[in-house]
C-alpha positions in Angstrom: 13.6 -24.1 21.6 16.3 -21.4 22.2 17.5 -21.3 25.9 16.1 -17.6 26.3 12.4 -19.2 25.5 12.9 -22.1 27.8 14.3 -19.7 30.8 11.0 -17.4 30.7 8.4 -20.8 30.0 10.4 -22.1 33.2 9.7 -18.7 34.7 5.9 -18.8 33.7 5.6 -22.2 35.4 7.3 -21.0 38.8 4.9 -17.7 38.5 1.8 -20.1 38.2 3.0 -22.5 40.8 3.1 -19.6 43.1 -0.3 -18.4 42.6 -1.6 -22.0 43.1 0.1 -22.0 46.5 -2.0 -19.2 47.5 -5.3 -20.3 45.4 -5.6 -24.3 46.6 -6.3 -25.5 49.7 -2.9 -26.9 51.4 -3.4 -30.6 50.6 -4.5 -30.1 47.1 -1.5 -27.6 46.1 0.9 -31.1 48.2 -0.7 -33.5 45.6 0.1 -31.1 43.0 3.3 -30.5 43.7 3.7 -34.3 44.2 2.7 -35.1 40.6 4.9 -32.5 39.5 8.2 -33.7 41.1 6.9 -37.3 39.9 7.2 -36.0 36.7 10.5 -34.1 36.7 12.3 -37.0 38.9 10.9 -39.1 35.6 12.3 -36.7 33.0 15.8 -36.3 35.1 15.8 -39.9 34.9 15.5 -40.3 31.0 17.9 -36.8 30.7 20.7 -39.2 32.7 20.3 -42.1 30.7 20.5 -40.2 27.3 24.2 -38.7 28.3 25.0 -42.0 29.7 24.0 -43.4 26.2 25.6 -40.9 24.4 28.7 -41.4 26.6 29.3 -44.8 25.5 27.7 -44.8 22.0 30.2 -45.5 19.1 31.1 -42.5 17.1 30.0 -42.7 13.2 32.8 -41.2 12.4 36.5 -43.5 12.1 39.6 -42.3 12.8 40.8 -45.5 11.0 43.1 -45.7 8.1 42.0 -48.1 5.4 44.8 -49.7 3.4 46.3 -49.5 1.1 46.4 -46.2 0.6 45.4 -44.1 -2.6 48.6 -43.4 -4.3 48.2 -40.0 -3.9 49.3 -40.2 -0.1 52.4 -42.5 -0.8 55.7 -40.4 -1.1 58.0 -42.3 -3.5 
């Protein structure tokens, strides 16, 4: 998903949330704004433990030498 999609989908939401502020009754639009920031705490959560994986994950890629070398990288 490109960023410009996933800034107007974020828009969309906020637009919808605010016309359910004015639609539900105060308690109901609290339990859905609960669930919602249940939700988001939960996928801020997994998001912090990805980059913390990623962080300390071993890269698949060596910077190590192997010896001995091919003879065409020896200088004689």
């Amino acid at each position: 998903m490109s960023r410009d999609t996933a800034d107007e989908q974020i828009g969309t939401v906020l637009m919808d949330l605010m016309r359910a502020r004015r639609t539900l009754d105060p308690q109901t639009f609290d339990d859905l704004i609960g669930s919602i920031l249940t939700e988001v705490d939960m996928g801020m959560q997994l998001a912090d433990e990805m980059a913390l994986e990623a962080k300390f994950r071993r890269r698949t890629e060596s910077n190590v030498i192997s010896f001995p070398l091919p003879d065409s990288h020896c200088h004689r």
